[in-house]
C-alpha positions in Angstrom: 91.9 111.7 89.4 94.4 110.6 92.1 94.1 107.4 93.9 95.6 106.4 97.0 97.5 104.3 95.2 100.8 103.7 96.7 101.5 100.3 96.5 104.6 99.2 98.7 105.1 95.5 98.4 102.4 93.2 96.6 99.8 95.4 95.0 96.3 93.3 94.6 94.4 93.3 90.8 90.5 91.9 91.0 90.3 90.5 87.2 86.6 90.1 86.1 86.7 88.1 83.0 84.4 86.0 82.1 86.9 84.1 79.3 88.9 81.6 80.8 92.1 82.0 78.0 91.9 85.6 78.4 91.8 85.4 82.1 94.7 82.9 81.9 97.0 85.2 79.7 96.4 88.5 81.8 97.4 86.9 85.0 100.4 85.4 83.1 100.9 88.9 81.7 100.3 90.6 85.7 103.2 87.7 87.1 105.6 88.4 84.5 106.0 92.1 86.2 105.6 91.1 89.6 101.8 90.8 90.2 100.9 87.9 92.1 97.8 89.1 94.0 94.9 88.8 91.7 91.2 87.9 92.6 89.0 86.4 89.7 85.5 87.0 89.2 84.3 85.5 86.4 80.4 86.8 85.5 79.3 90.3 87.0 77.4 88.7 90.2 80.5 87.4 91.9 82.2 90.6 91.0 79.7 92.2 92.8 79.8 89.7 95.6 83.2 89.9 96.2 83.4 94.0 96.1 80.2 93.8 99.1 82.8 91.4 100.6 86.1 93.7 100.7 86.9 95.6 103.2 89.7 97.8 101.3 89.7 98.5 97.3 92.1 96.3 95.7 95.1 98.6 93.9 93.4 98.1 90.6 90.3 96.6 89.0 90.4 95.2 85.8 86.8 95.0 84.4 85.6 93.3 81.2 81.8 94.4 80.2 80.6 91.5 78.5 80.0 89.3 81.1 77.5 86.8 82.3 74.6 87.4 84.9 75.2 91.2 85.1 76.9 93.3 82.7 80.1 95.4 83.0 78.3 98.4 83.5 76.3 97.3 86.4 79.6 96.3 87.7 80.5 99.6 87.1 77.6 101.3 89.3 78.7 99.2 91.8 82.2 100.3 92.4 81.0 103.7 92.3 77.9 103.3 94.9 80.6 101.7 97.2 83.6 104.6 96.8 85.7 102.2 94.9 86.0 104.0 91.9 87.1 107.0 94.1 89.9 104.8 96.0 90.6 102.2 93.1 91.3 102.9 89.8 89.2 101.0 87.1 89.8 100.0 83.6 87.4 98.6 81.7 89.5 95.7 79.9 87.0 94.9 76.9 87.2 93.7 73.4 84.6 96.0 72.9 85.2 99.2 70.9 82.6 101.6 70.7 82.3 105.7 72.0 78.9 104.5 73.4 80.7 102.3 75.6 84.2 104.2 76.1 81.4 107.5 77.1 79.2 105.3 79.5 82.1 103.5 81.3 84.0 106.4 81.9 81.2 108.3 83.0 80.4 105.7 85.6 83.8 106.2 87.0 86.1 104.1 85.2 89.9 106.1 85.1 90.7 104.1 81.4 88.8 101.8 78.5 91.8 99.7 77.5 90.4 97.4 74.1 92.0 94.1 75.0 94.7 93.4 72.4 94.4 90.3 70.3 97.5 88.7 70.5 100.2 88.3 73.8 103.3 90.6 73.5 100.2 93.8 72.8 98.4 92.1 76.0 101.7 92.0 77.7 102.9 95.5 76.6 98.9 96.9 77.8 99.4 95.1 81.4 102.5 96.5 81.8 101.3 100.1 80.8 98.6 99.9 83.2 100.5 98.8 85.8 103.3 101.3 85.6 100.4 104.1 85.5 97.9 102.5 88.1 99.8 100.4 90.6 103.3 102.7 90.0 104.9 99.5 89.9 109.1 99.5 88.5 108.7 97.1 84.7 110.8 95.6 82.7 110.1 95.4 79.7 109.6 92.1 78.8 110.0 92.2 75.0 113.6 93.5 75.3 114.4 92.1 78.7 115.8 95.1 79.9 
């Protein structure tokens, strides 16, 4: 899918996370490559509260499933009801592993299931990734400083 994704100056991330460490160490991870806009929801309500409440899709959407209040998925249906997962792309950002899920999210519209890494410098490299894919953003790589 192509997204109208060409971000120019200060591309905006909406994190939903519920974990507050994880939270903290992917927007550490998104400002080490440049990435200073980032929303936060942190349960699936206010992620749904803030989508009804934006008037353009952010550049991406980083989307944990296991959340509080409403799930991942509803998150999901969401996004796609509005168009965002037409204009946006979405990865599901979840340290859940399963086809059951991977199958579900994707056909709800996500563009990528990304497992979240379990330690920084894989977090780090996985941001980066995304963001050279999604947000066409120029990296350097942080682990060789290059």
């Amino acid at each position: 899918m192509l997204y109208n994704n060409q971000v120019s100056v200060d591309p905006q991330v909406l994190l939903v996370e519920d974990d507050a460490d994880t939270e903290s160490l992917v927007i550490r991870a998104l400002r080490k490559i440049g990435v200073n806009l980032v929303s936060v929801a942190r349960d699936g309500q206010e992620a749904i509260e803030m989508i009804a409440g934006l008037s353009k899709a952010p550049h991406l959407i980083l989307l944990d499933l296991k959340l509080p209040k409403v799930d991942g998925f509803e998150v999901l249906l969401e996004l796609q009801q509005r168009g965002f997962a037409d204009q946006s792309p979405i990865v599901v950002f979840s340290s859940e592993d399963s086809a059951t899920s991977f199958n579900r999210a994707r056909n709800l519209g996500a563009a990528e299931y990304a497992v979240k890494p379990t330690n920084f410098e894989e977090l780090q490299l996985t941001i980066e990734r995304l963001a050279a894919r999604y947000l066409k953003t120029p990296i350097t790589n942080s682990t060789t400083g290059s």
